[in-house]
N, C-alpha and C positions, 0 to 999 in steps of 0.2 A: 508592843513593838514587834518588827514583825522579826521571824528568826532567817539565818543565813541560805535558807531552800528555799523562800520565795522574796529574800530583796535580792541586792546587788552586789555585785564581789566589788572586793573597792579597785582592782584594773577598770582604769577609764573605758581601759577596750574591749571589755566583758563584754559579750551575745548576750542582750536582753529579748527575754519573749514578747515581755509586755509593757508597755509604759504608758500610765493613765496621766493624762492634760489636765490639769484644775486649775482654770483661773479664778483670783480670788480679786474681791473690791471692796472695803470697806466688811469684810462678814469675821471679823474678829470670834464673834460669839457662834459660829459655824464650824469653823477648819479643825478646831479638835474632835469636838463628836464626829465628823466626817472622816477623817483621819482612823480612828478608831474603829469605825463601819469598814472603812475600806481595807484596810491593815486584816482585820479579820475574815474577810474574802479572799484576800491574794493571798494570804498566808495557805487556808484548808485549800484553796486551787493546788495551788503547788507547782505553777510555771514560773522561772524566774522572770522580775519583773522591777519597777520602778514607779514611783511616782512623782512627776514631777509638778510644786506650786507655783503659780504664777502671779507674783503679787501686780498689780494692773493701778500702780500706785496710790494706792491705800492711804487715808489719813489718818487709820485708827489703830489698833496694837497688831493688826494683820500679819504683818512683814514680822513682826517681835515673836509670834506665836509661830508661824509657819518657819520660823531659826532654829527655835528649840526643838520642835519635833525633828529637825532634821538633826540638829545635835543628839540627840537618842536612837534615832535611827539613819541610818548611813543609806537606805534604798530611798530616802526622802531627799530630793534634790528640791532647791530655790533661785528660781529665778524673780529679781526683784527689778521692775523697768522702772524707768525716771520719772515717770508720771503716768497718767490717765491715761491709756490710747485706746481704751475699747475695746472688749471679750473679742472681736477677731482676731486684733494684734497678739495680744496675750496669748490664744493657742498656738496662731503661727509660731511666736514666739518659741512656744512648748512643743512647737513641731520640729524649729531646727534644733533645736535642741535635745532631742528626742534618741534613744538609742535603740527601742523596742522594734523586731520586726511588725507588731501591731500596735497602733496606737490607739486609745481610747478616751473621750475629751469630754468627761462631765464638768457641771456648774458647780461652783461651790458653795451657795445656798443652802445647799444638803436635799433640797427637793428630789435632787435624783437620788436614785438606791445604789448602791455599790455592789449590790447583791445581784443583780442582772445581769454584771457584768460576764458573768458563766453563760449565760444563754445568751448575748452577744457573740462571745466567742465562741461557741456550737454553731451558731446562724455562717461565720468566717470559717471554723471546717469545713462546710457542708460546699465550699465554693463561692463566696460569694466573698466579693471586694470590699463593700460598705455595708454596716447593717446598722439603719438608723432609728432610734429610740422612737417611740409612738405612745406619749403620756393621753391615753384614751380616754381617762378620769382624771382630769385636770384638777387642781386643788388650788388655782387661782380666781381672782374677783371673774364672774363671766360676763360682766360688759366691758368692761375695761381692759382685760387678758382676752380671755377665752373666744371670746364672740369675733374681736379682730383679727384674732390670730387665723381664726376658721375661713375669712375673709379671706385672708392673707395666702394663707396652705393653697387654698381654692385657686385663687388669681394664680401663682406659680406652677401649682402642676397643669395647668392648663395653657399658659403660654409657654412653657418650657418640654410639656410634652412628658415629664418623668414624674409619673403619680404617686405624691406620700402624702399622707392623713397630717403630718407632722414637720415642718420643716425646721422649724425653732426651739423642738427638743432637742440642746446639747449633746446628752447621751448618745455617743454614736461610737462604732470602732472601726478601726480601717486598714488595710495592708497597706504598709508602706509605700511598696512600692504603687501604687495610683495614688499617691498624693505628694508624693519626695520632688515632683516638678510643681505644686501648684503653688502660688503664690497669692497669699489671700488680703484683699484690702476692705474697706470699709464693713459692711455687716454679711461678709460674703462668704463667712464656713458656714453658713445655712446650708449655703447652695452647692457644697461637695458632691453631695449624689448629685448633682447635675454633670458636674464636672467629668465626674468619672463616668457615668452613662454615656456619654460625648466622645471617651476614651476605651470604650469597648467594654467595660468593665458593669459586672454583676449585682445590681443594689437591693438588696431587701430591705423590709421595714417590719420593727417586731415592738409589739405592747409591752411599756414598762411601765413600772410603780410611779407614782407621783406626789409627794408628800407636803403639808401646809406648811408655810414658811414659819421655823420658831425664831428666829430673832433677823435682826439687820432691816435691810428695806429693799423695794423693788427697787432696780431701777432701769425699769421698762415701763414703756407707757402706749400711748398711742400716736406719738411723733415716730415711733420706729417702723412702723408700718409706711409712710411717707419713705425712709431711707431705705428698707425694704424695697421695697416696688421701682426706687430708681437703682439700688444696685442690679436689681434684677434684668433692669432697660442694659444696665454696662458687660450685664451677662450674656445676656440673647444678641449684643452687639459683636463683642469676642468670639461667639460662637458661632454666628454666620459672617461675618463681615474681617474675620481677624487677617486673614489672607488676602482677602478682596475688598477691601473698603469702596474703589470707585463704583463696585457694583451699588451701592448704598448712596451716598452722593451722585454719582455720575445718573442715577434712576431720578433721583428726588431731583437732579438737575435738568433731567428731559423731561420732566412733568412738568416741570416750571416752565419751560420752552413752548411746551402744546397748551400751557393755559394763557400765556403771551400768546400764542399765533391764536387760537381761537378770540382770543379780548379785540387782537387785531382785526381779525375778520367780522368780528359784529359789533365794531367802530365803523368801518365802513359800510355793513350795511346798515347802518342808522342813519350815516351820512347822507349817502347815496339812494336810499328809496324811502327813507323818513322823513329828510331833511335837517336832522338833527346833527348841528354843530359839535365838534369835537370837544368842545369846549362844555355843554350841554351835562356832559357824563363823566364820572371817575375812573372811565375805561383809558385812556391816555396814559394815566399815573399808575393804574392796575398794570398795564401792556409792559409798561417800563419796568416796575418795579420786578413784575415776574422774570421778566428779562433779565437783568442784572443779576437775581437773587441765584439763577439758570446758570450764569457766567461763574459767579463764585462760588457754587455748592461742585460743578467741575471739578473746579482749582484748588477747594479743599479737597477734598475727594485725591486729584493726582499727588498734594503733598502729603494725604496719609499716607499713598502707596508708597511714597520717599522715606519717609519714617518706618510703614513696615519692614520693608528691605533691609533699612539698615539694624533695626530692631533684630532680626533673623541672624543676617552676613556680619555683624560686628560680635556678635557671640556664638557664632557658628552654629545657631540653631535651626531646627530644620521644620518646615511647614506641617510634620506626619509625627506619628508616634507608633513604633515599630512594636509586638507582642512579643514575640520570638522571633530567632532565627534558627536553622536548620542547616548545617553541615558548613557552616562561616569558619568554622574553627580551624581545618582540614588546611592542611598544604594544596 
């Protein structure tokens, strides 16, 4: 159990230094040895701190086991959701919920080490907003884990521009404040260091331990790679297009325009110095179809901007994200 110098004073409104994220699924036979590793790190650290479980609706004694550690120790907070929503929900979850000016969000597998979490937070002295885990000796199946995930890492830092070896190790810690505005959906606290890269903000990547799984089961496979790669399309679309959508449709909508007038124009010269009948060729229905396709991608296009705007002016949000200010304060 961990003693009074590195949990939690029980005022709700105690300054936490540190609050580790652990969502849990079905890892009954995990969260106490984990609990145990972690408890003996925070503890010789000696920053106050918290931990908070996330049970991500569990069907096994999960939620029963992650009560009583909390009933023993008072720095162990539970959060228990209504069902299944998925390791993003469940950190977010542990995000709002969250009191630490640093927050740090491992698996509860037990794969990650608890013991790294010291030189994550060295990595955040040193300056730096995100420092994300890099399991360089993976200890999963390597065609079915490893090999896609390599796939994976690859494809993202190359469309997204922000190079990590690791996108999918959990192990990560973060300052608050660049992540207190993100709002995360489908499989998309991978892509945090993107986030804050985007936001001016400092991301390292540091090698951590990586351990065999002793009990429970994956449950990742190779359909996540598919939802990967489309959250990713909803990332890079947020990230250029969130203020300007018609640039994005209203483009896709004048391509469609210039391949209509081009079908046009070698409609008629087929006509006109082939001899070939309109009817002859699927250029007619091509012309049109591009046409029309021209007119709607517009008009979506002007109703995202309707949507943005009010997205913004209805929560009084503002297009920019300010660092500092400088002498605001002053009469």
């Amino acid at each position: 159990m961990m003693n009074n110098a590195a949990g939690v004073a029980g005022d709700a409104d105690a300054a936490i230094g540190i609050s580790v994220i652990v969502p849990f699924y079905n890892e009954e036979g995990s969260i106490r040895p984990l609990y145990e590793r972690l408890a003996a790190v925070l503890r010789d650290f000696g920053r106050s701190s918290e931990v908070i479980f996330v049970d991500d609706g569990s069907r096994d004694g999960t939620l029963a086991h992650a009560r009583e550690i909390a009933a023993q120790d008072r720095s162990v907070r539970v959060i228990a959701l209504r069902r299944n929503y998925g390791q993003t929900a469940a950190i977010m979850a542990g995000i709002d919920h969250a009191r630490g000016e640093v927050l740090i969000a491992m698996d509860g597998d037990g794969q990650n080490d608890p013991s790294d979490i010291p030189l994550l937070l060295a990595e955040l002295d040193r300056g730096f907003d995100v420092v994300s885990g890099w399991r360089r000796e993976r200890k999963d199946n390597a065609l079915v884990r490893t090999l896609p995930s390599l796939i994976a890492n690859g494809l993202i830092s190359r469309i997204s521009g922000v190079r990590l070896h690791d996108y999918g190790c959990t192990l990560k810690a973060y300052r608050r404040d660049v992540i207190k505005d993100v709002r995360l959906y489908g499989e998309m606290h991978r892509f945090i260091p993107i986030y804050t890269t985007w936001f001016g903000g400092r991301v390292t990547e540091l090698p951590v331990r990586h351990h065999p799984r002793t009990s429970g089961q994956s449950k990742y496979g190779l359909s996540r790679i598919v939802k990967v790669l489309l959250d990713l399309m909803v990332v890079m679309f947020l990230q250029r297009y969130m203020t300007k959508p018609i640039y994005l449709f209203g483009g896709f909508g004048f391509t469609c325009f210039a391949g209509s007038l081009g079908g046009f124009v070698w409609m008629l010269w087929l006509k006109l110095f082939e001899g070939k009948s309109f009817i002859q060729t699927p250029l007619p229905i091509l012309v049109t179809m591009l046409f029309v396709v021209g007119i709607l991608s517009i008009l979506m296009g002007l109703l995202a901007e309707l949507m943005v705007r009010t997205y913004y002016e209805a929560q009084s949000k503002h297009a920019y994200s300010v660092r500092q200010l400088v002498n605001f304060d002053q009469a």
